[in-house]
C-alpha positions as CSV (number, residue, x, y, z in Angstrom):
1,X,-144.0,79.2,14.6
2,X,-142.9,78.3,11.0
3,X,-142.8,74.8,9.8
4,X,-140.0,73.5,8.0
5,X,-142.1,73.1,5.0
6,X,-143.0,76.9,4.9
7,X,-139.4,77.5,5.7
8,X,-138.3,75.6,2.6
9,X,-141.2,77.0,0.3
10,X,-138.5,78.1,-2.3
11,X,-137.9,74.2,-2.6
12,X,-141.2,73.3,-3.6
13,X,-142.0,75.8,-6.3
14,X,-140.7,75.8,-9.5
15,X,-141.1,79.6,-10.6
16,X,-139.3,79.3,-14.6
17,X,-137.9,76.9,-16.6
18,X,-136.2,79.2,-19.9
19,X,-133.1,79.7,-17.6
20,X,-130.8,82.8,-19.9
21,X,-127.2,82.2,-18.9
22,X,-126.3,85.5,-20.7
23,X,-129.2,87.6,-19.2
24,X,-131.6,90.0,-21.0
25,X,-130.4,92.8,-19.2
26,X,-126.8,92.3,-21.3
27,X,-128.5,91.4,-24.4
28,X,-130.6,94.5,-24.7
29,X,-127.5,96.4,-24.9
30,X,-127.0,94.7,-28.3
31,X,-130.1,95.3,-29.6
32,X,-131.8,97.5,-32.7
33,X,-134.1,100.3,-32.4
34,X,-137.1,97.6,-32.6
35,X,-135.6,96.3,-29.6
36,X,-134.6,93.1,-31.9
37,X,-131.0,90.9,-32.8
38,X,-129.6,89.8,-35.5
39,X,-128.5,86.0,-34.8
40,X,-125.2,84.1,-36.1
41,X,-125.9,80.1,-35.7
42,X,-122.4,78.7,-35.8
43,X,-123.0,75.3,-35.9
44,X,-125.4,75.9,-39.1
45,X,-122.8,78.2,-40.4
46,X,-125.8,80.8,-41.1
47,X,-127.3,83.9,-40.2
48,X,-130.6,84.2,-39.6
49,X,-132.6,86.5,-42.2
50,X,-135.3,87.5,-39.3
51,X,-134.2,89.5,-36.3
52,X,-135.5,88.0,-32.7
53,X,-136.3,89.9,-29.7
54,X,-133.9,88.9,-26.5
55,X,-135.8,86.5,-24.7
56,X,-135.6,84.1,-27.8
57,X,-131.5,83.8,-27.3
58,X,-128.8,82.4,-25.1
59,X,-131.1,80.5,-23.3
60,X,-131.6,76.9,-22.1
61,X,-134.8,75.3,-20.8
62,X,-134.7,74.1,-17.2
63,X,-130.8,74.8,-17.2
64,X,-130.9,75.7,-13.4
65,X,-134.0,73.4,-12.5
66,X,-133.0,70.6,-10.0
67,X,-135.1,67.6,-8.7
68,X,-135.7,68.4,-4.8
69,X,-137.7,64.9,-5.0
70,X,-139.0,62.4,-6.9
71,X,-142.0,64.7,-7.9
72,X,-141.0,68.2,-6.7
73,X,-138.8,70.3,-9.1
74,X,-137.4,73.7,-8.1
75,X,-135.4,76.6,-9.6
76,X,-134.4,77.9,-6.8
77,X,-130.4,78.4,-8.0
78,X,-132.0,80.7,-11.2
79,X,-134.4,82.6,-9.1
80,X,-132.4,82.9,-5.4
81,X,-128.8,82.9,-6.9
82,X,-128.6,83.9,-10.8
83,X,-131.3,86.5,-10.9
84,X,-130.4,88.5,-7.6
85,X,-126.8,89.5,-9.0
86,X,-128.3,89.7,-12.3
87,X,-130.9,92.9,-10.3
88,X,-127.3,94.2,-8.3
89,X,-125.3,94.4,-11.7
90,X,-127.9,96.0,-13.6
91,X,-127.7,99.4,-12.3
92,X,-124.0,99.3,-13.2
93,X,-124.1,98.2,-17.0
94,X,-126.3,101.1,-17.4
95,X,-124.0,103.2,-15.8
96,X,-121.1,101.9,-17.7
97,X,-123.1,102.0,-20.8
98,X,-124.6,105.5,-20.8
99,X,-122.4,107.8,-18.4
100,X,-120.5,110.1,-20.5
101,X,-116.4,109.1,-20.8
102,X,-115.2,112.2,-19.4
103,X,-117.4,111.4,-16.3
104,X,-116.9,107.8,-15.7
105,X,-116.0,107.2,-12.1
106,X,-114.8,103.3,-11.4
107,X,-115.7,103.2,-7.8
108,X,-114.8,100.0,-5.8
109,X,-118.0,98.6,-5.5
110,X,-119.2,99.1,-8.8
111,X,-115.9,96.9,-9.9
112,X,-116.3,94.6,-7.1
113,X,-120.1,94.2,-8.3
114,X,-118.7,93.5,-12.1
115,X,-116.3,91.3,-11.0
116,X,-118.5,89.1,-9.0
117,X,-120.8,89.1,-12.4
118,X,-118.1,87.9,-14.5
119,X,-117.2,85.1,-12.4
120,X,-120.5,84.2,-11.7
121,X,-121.4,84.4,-15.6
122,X,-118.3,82.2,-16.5
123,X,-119.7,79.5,-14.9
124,X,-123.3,79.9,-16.3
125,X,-122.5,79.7,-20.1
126,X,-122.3,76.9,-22.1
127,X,-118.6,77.1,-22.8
128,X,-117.8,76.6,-19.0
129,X,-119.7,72.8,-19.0
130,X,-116.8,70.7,-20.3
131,X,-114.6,72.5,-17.1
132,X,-117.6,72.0,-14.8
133,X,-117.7,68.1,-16.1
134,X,-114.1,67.5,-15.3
135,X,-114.4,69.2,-12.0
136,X,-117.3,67.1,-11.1
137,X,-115.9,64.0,-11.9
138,X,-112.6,64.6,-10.3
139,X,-114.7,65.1,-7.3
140,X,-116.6,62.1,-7.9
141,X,-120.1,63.8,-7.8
142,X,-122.6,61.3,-10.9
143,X,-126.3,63.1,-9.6
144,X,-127.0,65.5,-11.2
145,X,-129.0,67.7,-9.1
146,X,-125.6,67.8,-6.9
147,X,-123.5,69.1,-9.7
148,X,-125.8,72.2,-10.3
149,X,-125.8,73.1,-6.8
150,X,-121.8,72.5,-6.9
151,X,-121.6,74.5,-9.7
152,X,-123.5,77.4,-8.4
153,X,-121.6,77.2,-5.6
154,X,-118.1,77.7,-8.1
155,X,-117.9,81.4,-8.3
156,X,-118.5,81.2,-4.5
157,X,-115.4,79.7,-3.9
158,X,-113.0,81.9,-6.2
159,X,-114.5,85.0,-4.7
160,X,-113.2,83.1,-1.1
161,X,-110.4,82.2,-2.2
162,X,-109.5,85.2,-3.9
163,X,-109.9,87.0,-1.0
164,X,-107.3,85.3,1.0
165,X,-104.6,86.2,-1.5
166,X,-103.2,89.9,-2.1
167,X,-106.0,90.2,-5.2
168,X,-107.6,93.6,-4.1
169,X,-104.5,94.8,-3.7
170,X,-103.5,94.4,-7.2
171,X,-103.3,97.5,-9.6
172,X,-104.9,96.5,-12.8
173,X,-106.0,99.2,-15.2
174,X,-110.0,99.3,-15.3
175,X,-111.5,101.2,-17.9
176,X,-114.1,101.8,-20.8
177,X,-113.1,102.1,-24.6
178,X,-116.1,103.4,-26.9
179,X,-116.5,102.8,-30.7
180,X,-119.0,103.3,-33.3
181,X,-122.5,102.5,-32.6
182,X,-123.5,99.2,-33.2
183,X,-119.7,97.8,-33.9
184,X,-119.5,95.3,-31.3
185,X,-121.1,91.5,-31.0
186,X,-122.3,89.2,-28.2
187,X,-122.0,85.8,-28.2
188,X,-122.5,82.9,-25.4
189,X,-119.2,83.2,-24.7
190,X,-118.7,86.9,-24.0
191,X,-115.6,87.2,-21.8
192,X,-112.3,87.7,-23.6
193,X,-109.3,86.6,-21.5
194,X,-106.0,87.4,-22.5
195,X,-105.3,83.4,-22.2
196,X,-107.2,80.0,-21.5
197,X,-109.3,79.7,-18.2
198,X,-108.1,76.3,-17.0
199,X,-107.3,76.5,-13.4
200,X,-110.1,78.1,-10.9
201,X,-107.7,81.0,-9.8
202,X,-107.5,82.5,-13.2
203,X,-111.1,84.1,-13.2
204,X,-109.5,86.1,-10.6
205,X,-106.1,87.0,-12.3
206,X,-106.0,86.9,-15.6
207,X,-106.8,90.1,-18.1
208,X,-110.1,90.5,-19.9
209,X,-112.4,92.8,-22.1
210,X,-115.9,92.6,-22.0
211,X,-118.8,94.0,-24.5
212,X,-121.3,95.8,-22.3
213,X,-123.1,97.2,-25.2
214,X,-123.3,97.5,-29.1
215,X,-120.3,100.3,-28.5
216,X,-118.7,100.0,-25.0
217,X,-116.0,97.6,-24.1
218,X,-115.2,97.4,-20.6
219,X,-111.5,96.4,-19.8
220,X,-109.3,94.8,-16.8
221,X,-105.7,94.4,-17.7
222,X,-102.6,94.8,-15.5
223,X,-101.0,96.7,-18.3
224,X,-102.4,99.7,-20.0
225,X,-103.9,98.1,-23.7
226,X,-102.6,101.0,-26.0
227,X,-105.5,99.8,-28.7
228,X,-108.1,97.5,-29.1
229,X,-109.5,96.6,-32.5
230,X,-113.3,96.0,-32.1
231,X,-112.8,93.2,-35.4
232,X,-110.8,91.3,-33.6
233,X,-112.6,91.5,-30.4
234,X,-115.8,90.2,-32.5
235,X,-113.4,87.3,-34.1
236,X,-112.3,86.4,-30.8
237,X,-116.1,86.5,-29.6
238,X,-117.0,84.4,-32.5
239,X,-114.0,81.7,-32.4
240,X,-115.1,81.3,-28.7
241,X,-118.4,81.2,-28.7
242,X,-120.8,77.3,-28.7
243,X,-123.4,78.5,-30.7
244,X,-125.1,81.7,-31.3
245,X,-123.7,85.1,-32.0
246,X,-125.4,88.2,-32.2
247,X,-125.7,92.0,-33.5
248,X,-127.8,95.0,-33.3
249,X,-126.8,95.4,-37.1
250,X,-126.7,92.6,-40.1
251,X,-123.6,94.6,-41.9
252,X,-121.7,93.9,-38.5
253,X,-122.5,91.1,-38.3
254,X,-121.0,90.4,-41.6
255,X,-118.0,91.9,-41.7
256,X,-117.2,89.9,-38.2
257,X,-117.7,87.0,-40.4
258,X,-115.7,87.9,-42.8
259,X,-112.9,88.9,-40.3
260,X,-113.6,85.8,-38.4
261,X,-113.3,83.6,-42.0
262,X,-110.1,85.2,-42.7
263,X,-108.1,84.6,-39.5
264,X,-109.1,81.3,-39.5
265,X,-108.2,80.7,-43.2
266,X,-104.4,82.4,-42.9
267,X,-103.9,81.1,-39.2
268,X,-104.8,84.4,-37.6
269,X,-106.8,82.8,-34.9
270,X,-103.8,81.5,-32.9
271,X,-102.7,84.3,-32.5
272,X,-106.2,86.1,-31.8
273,X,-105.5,87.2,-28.1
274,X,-101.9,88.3,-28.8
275,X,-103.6,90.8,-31.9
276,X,-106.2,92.0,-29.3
277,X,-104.4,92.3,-26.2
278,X,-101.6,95.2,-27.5
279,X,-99.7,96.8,-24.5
């Protein structure tokens, strides 16, 4: 018979602490040949002259790590939760990323598995905390260890809720727009939606593109997009983004700047979203 302790072992080990909310299995799609990035700081203002290798990014130590008691730590939510869907998407990118155009099929469960990543992922990043803050407080939740279980629990709950509505029965258009090698960005905010995330049902009905590699774009839009600029997308990836940005190649990284710096200096990035999202 198994005792609660041993039924609870998960609890009582802490198995990582450098807890990627953009996981390595996205970032490798952005890489070099040397299997290395090229890194934007934004709050320095500066790219970096070395490129780093994909664990060294869009990471946060003990992100995920809760206190289970006053001397056990666990990270159970990054290895039970996080890292499972990051093993069931996997297989998917690639598919995404390296089947030819002509051949791409978008089953239902290779969206529905997508889908379920994006959600999840928005809640992961960075840009989500100030959202997961307010939501916290309005419930009225101060311990911490709470909150990241609550959060965790977040794309959960759309998915349930989603569910109850007509969503699946919605037509959007799925599909994947290709461009030059090495053309596209990733940042820690990599999810373009067509307008501001503020409510909970939104992850599950508003339009978005999404960089699955260095020259693949997937898209969900109720509308067919008749273009989609890959400099815009990368000024919109940039203009959204907390902190770090990065390329498999310095010269795109560059010219994204230089897009970026020039929306944002003629007013361009208001309208950002609008430019990208052409029906």
């Amino acid at each position: 018979m198994k005792t609660g302790k041993s039924s609870l072992k998960f609890l009582n080990e802490k198995e990582s602490s450098r807890h990627h909310y953009i996981p390595e299995l996205l970032i490798k799609g952005f890489t070099n040949s040397e299997n290395k990035i090229y890194i934007y700081d934004k709050i320095k203002d500066r790219i970096e002259k070395n490129p780093r290798s994909p664990k060294s990014i869009f990471f946060e130590t003990d992100r995920n790590t809760v206190n289970v008691t006053s001397n056990i730590d666990s990270s159970f939510i990054e290895e039970h939760l996080y890292s499972p869907i990051d093993s069931k998407i996997g297989p998917v990118i690639e598919y995404f990323k390296k089947t030819r155009l002509n051949d791409l099929q978008f089953e239902l469960e290779n969206i529905a598995k997508l889908e379920l990543f994006i959600i999840t992922l928005f809640w992961r990043i960075p840009y989500s905390d100030p959202l997961v803050e307010s939501l916290m407080n309005q419930m009225n939740i101060s311990d911490s260890t709470i909150r990241k279980i609550k959060r965790s629990m977040l794309a959960k709950y759309i998915i349930d809720e989603l569910s109850k509505s007509d969503f699946h029965d919605k037509k959007d258009n799925v599909n994947i727009r290709e461009f030059a090698n090495n053309e596209l960005i990733l940042g820690d905010n990599p999810i373009v939606f067509s307008k501001n995330i503020s409510k909970l049902e939104d992850l599950g009905n508003t339009d978005y593109v999404f960089a699955i590699s260095s020259n693949r774009i997937y898209c969900k839009t109720k509308e067919q997009m008749s273009r989609l600029d890959a400099f815009f997308y990368n000024a919109a990836i940039i203009d959204q983004s907390v902190r770090y940005v990065c390329s498999s190649n310095i010269n795109t990284l560059n010219l994204s700047m230089i897009t970026y710096n020039e929306l944002k200096r003629t007013g361009g990035l208001e309208y950002i979203r609008s430019l990208l999202f052409t029906k």
